[in-house]
N, C-alpha and C positions, 0 to 999 in steps of 0.2 A: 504494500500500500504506500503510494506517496505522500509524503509527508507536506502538509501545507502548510507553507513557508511563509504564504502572502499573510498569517497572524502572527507570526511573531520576526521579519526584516521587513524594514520599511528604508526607504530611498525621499529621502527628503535634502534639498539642493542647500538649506540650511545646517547640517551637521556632517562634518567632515566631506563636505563639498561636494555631497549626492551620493556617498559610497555605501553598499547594503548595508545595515548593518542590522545586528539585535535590537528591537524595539525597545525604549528606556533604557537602553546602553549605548555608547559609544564604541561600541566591539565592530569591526566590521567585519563580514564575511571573509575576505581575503585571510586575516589573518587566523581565523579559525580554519578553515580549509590548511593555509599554507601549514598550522600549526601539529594537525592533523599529517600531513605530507610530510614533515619535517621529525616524524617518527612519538611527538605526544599522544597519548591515549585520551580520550573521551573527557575521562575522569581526569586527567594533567588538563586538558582545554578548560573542563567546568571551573577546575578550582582556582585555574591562574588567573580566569577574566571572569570569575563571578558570574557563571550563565549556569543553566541549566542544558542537559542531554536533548531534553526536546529543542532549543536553540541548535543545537550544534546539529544534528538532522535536517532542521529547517533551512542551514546556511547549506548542508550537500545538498538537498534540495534544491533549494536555488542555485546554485550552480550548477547540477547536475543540466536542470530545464535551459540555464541560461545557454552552457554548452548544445544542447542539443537544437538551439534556434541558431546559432552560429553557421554561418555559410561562410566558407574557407574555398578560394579560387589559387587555383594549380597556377603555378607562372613557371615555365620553362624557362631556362637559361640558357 
């Protein structure tokens, strides 16, 4: 089941310059992904930025769909 995202990351041009982030945090998705990718567990994301597991879902989430609207053009060299 996908997780929806669109209740807990909001993009607002006012906090951190439009970037996802956790609603009533200044967390943004980048760094949970990256944080995530960069070998922290769940549990290490929750506790460092004060979010909960369902955030941290909601941010793959969102990136997950964000990736998947992505069109990528092949340029030969």
């Amino acid at each position: 089941m996908k997780a929806d995202w669109k209740k807990r990351i909001e993009i607002n041009p006012d906090i951190l310059g439009g970037k996802p982030v956790i609603k009533g945090t200044r967390v943004p998705v980048e760094v949970i992904v990256g944080g995530l990718a960069g070998g922290m567990t769940v549990e290490d994301v929750c506790m460092e930025y004060r979010i909960k597991p369902e955030d941290v879902r909601a941010a793959l989430a969102y990136a997950a769909e964000t990736l998947s609207e992505e069109h990528l053009i092949a340029v030969s060299r």
